[in-house]
C-alpha positions, 0 to 999 in steps of 0.5 A: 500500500505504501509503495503506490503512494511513494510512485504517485507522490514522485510523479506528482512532485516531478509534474510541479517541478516541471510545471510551476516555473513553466506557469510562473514564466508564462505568468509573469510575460502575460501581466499588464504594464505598470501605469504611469500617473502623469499629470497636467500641466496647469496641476504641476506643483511648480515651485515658484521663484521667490527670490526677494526675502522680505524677512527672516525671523528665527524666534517666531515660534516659542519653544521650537527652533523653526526659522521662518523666511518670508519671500516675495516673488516679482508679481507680489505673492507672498511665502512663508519658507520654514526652516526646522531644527528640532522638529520630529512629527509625522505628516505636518500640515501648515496652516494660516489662522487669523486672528491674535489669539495664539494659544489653542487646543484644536484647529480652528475652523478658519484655518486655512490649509498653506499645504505639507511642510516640506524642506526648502518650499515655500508655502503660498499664502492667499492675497486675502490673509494680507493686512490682517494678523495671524498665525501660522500652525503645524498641524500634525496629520498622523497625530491629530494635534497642534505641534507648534503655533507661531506668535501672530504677525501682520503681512503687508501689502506693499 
């Protein structure tokens, strides 16, 4: 009885030797192409050239060591370019609150979103927050909470 069984097990392990590097092959030749994501022109994410620096202040936000450069590029728009030292949070979000009040315990919900915290980006702020004080806020997306506030500043037109 144990005899037929080791004759069949050998054939069959023989056939899957055989037949799965062939069924992997053929699997592997017959599979789609990867699709490439591209993107229109007009949704580009182009950075801007903000060459003029307006200011720089490196105690704006008490406690951290964030460097923040404003900028102004030749038609007028403004960016906030922050520069971090210390900071380890996942998933930072920038934000523009208005108003003077400086310490909060959530977002509010007149902030506005400036876009990630990236490394040497500057971060377009609207026309509209120009003339009135504010706050930038890091916002920290993974975490669900304020990681830091700066102390409220006014843009000017000019």
């Amino acid at each position: 009885m144990i005899r037929p069984l080791r004759q069949r097990h050998r054939v069959m392990i023989s056939a899957l030797g055989v037949l799965l590097p062939v069924v992997f092959a053929v699997g592997i030749a017959a599979r789609r192409p990867v699709p490439v994501a591209s993107v229109p022109p007009e949704l580009g994410g182009k950075v801007k050239d903000f060459a003029q620096v307006v200011w720089t202040k490196p105690d704006l936000w008490p406690g951290h060591g964030i460097i923040t450069t404003l900028r102004r590029d030749d038609a007028g728009s403004v960016a906030a370019e922050l520069t971090l030292r210390d900071l380890a949070k996942p998933d930072v979000l920038v934000y523009w609150v208005a108003g003077k009040e400086s310490a909060r315990e959530s977002l509010p919900d007149n902030a506005r979103l400036l876009g990630a915290l990236a490394a040497r980006i500057p971060l377009l702020l609207p026309a509209e927050v120009r003339d009135e004080p504010g706050s930038l806020v890091l916002y920290s997306l993974a975490d669900h909470e304020i990681v830091a506030m700066s102390n409220p500043f006014t843009i000017q037109k000019n």
